[in-house]
C-alpha positions as CSV (number, residue, x, y, z in Angstrom):
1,X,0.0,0.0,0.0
2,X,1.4,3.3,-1.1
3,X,0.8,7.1,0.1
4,X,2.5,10.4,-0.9
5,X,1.8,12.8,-3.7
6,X,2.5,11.2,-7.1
7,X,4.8,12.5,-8.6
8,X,5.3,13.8,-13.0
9,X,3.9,16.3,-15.1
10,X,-0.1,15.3,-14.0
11,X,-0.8,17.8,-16.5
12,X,-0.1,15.3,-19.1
13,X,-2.0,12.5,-17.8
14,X,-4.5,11.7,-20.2
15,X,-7.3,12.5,-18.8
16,X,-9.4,9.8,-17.2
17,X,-13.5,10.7,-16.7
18,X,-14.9,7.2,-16.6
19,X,-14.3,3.6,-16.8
20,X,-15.3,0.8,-18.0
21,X,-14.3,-2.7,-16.6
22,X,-16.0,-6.2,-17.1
23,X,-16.3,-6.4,-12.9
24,X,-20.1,-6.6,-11.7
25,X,-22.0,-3.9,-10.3
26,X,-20.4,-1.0,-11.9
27,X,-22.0,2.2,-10.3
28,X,-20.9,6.2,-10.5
29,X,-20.3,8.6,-8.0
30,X,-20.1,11.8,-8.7
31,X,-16.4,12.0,-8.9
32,X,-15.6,7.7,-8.3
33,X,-16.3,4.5,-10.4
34,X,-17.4,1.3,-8.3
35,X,-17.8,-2.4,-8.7
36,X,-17.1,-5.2,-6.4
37,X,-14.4,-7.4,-6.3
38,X,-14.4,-11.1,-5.4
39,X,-12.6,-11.8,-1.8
40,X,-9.2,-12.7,-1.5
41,X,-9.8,-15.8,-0.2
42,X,-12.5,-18.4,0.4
43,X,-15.2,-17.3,2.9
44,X,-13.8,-14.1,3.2
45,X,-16.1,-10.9,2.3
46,X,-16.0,-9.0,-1.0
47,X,-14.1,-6.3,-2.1
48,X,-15.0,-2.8,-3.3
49,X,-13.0,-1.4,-6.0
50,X,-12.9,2.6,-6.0
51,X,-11.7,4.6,-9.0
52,X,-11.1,8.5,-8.7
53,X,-11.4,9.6,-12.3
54,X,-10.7,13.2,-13.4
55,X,-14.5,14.1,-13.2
56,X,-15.2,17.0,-10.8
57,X,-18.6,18.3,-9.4
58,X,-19.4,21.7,-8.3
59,X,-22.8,22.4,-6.3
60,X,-24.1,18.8,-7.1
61,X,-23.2,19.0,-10.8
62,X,-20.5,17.2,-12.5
63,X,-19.2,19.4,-15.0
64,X,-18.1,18.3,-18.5
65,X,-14.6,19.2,-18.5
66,X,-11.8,16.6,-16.5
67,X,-9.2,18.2,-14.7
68,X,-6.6,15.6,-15.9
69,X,-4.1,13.9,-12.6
70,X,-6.9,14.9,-10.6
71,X,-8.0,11.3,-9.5
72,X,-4.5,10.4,-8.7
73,X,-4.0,12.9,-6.3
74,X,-7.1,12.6,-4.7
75,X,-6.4,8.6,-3.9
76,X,-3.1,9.9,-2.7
77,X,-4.0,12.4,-0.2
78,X,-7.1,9.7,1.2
79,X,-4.8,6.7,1.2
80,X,-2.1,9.3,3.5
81,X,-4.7,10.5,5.8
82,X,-6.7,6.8,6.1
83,X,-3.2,5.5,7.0
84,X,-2.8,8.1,9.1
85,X,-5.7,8.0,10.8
86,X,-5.7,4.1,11.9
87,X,-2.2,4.5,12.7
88,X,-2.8,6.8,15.2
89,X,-6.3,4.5,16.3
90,X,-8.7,7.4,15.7
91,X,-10.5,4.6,13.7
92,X,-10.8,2.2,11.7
93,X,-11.1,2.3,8.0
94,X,-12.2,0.3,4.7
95,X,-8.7,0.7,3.5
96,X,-7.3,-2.0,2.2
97,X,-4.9,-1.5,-1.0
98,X,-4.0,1.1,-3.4
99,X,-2.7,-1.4,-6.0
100,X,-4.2,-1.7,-9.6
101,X,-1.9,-4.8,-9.7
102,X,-4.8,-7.2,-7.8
103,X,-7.5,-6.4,-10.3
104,X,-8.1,-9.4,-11.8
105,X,-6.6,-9.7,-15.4
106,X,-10.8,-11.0,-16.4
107,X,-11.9,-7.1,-15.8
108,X,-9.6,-5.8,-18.6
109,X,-11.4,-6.5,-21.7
110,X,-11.2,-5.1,-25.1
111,X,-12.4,-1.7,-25.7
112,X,-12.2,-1.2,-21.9
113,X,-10.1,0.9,-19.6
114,X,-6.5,-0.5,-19.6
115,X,-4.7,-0.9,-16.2
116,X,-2.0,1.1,-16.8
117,X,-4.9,4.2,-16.7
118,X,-6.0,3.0,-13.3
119,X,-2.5,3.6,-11.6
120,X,-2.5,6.0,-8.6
121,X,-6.1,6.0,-8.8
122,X,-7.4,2.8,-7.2
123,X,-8.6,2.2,-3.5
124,X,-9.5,-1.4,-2.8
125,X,-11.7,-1.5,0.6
126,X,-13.6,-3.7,2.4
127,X,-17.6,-3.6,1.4
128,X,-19.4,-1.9,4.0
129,X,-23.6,-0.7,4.1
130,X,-23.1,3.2,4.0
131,X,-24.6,4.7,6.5
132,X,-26.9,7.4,5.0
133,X,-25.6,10.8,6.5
134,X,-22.8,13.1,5.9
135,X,-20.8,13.6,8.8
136,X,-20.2,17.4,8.4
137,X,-17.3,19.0,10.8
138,X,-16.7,22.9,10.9
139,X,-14.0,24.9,12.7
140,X,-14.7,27.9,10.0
141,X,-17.5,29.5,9.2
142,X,-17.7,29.3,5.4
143,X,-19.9,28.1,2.4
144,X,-23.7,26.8,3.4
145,X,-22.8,27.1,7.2
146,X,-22.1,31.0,6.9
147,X,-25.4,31.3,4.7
148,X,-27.0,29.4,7.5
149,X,-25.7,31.6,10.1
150,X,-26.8,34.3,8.6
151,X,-30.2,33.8,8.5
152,X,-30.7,31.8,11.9
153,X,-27.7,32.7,13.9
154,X,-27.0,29.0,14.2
155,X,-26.2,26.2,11.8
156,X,-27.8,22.5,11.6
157,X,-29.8,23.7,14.8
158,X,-26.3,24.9,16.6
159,X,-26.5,28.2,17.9
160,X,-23.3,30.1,17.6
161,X,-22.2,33.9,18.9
162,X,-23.9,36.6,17.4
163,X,-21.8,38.9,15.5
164,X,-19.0,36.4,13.7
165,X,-18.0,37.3,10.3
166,X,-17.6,35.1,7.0
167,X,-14.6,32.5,7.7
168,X,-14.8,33.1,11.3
169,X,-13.2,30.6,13.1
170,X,-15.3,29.4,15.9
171,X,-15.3,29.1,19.5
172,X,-14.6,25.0,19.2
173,X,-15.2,22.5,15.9
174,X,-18.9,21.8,15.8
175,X,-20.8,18.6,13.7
176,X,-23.4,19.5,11.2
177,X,-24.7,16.5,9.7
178,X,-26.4,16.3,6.0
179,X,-28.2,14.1,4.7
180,X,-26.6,12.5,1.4
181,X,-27.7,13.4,-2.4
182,X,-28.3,11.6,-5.7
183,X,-26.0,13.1,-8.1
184,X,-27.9,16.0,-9.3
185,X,-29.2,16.5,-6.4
186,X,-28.3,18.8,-3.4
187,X,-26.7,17.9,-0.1
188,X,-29.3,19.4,3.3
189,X,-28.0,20.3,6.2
190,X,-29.9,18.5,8.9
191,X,-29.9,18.8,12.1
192,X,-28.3,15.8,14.9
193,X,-32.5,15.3,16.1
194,X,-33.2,14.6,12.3
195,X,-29.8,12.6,12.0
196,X,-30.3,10.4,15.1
197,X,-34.0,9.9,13.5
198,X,-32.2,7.9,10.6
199,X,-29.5,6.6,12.3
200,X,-30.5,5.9,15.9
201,X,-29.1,7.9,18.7
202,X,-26.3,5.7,19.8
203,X,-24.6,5.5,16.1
204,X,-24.9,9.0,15.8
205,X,-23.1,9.6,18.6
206,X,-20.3,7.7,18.1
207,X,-20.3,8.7,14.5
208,X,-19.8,12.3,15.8
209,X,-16.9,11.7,18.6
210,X,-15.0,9.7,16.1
211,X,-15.5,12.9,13.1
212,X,-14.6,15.6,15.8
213,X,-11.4,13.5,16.9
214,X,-10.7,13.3,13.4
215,X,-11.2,16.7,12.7
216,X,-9.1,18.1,15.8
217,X,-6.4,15.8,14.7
218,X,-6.1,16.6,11.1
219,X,-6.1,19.9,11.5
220,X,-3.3,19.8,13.8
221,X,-1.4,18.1,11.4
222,X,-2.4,20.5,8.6
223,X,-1.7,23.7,10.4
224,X,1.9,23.0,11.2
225,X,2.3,22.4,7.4
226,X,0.6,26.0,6.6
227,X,-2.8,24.3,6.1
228,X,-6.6,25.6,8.0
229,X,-9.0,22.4,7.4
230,X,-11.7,25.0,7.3
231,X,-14.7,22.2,7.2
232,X,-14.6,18.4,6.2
233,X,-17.1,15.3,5.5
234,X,-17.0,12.0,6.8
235,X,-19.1,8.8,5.8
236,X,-18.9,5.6,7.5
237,X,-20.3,2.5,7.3
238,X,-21.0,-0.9,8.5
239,X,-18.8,-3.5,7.6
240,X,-20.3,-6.7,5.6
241,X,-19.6,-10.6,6.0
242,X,-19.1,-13.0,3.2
243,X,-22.9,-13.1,3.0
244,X,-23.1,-9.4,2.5
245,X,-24.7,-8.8,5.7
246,X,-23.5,-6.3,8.1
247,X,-21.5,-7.4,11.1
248,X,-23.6,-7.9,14.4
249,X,-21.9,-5.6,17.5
250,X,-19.3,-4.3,14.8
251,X,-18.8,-0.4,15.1
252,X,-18.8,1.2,11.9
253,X,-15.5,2.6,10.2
254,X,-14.6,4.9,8.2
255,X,-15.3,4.7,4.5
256,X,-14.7,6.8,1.1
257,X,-12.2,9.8,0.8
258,X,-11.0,11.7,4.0
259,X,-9.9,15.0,4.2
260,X,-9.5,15.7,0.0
261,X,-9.9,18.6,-1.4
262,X,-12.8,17.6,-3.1
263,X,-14.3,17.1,0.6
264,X,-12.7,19.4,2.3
265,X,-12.3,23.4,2.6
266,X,-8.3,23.9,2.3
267,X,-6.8,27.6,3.2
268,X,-2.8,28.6,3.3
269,X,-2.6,29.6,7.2
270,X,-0.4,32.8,6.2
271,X,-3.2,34.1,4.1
272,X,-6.2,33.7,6.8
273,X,-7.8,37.1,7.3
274,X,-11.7,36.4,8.3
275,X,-14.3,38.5,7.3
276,X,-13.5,37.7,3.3
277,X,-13.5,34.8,1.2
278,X,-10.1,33.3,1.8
279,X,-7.7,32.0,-0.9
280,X,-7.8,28.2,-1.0
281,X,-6.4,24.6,-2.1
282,X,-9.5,23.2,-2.9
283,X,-12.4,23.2,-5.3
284,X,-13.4,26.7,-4.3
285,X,-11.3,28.0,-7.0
286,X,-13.7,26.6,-9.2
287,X,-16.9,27.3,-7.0
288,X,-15.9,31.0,-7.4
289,X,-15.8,30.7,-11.4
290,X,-18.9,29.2,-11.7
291,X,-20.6,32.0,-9.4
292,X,-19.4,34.2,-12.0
293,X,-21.6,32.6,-14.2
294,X,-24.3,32.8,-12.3
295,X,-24.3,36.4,-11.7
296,X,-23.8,37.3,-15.3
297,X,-27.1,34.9,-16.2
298,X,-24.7,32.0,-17.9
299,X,-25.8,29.2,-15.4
300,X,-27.7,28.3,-13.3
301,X,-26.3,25.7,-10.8
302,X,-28.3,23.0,-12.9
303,X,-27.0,19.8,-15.3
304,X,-25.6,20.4,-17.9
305,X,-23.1,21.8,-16.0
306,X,-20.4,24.9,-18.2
307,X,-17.0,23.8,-20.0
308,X,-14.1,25.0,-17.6
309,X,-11.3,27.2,-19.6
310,X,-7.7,25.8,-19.5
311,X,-6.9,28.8,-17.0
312,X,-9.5,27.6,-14.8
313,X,-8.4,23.7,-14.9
314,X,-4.5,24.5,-14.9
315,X,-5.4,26.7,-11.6
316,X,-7.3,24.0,-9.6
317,X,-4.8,21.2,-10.3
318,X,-2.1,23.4,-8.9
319,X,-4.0,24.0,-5.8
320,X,-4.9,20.2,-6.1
321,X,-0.7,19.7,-6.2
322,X,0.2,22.0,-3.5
323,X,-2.5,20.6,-0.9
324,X,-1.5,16.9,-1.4
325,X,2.1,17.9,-1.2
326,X,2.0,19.9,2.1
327,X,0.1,17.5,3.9
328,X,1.9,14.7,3.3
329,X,5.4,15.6,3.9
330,X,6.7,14.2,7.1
């Protein structure tokens, strides 16, 4: 299992925006292909393949244009911090291999995506039931938080201070669950009453101690490498048996990406000034173009989404290139 920013020119990378593999129960993401894998062994429980392609959604909407090394940096910075975070035994994970050598040599048929196109971009895990919340964490005040606060004072149902500005950072982390969208579909905030109606009060719980440890711990790491994890998202779920049924007494882990840039906010520490929108690492670049649309009646935050110009893509992979490798020098 490898970690660490890949390395090259990921300019040059042809760009990857979906695959196609003969595997069973190919699904998309917005951002990630899917399909199982057969165990390693005998008895043992299936595998879930993960692809990050180049694809890259903004406000729900994938947009039409790749931003080509994308998907390898993404696995990259999620395999560091889901190494990370076990090491450390915040939590478990579905984690289980970052190698495009296992895929079976069956899944690579004529026509189809070649291996070589998946390396740097595969996460093998362990198949899990998602649980069917995002677990939101804020230290920042940014984004659909800071348009909550603004019209309730609080966000998910959490009251906060009167009188904090955009970006504010706030008093202590808090957790702002969501409930999770259909691509094309918008992410809600919801608040913990609503989540622990889905989930059950005792999952939600230790859902959120395990995302605020997370959170506290990350961003530790990432400030002392010039790096505010403004806000994050979490999803975890419950591990499966051979027979594809979830675990009886076994806690959930931690599943997905973890602390990307596609699900995080990233800001350069000697650039913080609250009360503004603040420079960042992440997909806010983007965010910010499209808003230009918006306000000049080119789009409407509906599919299809715009074509990105070369300035716009060249601009987020470098932000993409810095962020992966800041955090995961030692």
């Amino acid at each position: 299992m490898t970690s660490g920013a890949p390395t090259g020119d990921l300019a040059n990378d042809a760009p990857v925006f979906q695959t196609r593999l003969a595997l069973p129960n190919h699904r998309q993401g917005k951002v990630r292909d899917l399909y199982d894998l057969p165990p390693e062994r005998a008895g043992e429980p299936g595998r879930l393949l993960i692809v990050a392609t180049d694809r890259l959604s903004a406000f729900d909407v994938v947009l039409p244009t790749p931003i080509p090394g994308k998907g390898r940096l993404l696995t990259s910075v999620a395999a560091f911090w889901l190494q990370w975070i076990e090491s450390r035994g915040l939590c478990r994970t579905h984690l289980r291999s970052t190698d495009a050598g296992v895929i079976p040599e069956a899944a690579f048929q004529p026509g189809g995506t070649p291996r070589a196109a998946l390396a740097g971009r595969v996460t093998i895990g362990r198949r899990c039931r998602v649980l069917p919340v995002e677990f939101v964490v804020r230290g920042y005040l940014e984004g659909s938080g800071w348009k909550d606060y603004q019209a309730t004072g609080s966000v998910s149902g959490v009251a906060l201070p009167p009188g904090l500005s955009r970006c504010a950072k706030l008093p202590e982390p808090i957790f702002t669950p969501a409930t999770k969208a259909e691509q094309g579909e918008h992410d809600e905030n919801i608040s913990e009453r609503e989540a622990a109606s889905i989930l059950g009060e005792a999952t939600l719980a230790w859902c959120k101690s395990k995302s605020l440890a997370i959170y506290a711990a990350a961003a530790e790491h990432a400030l002392a490498r010039g790096i505010i994890i403004a806000d994050t998202k979490f999803e975890f779920g419950l591990p499966l048996n051979a027979d594809g049924e979830a675990i009886a007494g076994e806690a959930p882990i931690l599943i997905d990406e973890a602390l990307t840039p596609d699900s995080s906010r990233f800001w350069p520490a000697d650039r913080y000034e609250p009360g503004r929108p603040q420079a960042s690492f992440d997909k806010q670049f983007v965010r910010e173009y499209l808003e230009s649309l918006v306000e000049r009646g080119r789009w409407d935050k509906t599919d299809p989404g715009p074509e990105l110009p070369s300035e716009v893509v060249a601009g987020t992979l470098a932000r993409y290139a810095e962020a992966a490798e800041r955090l995961t020098r030692n």
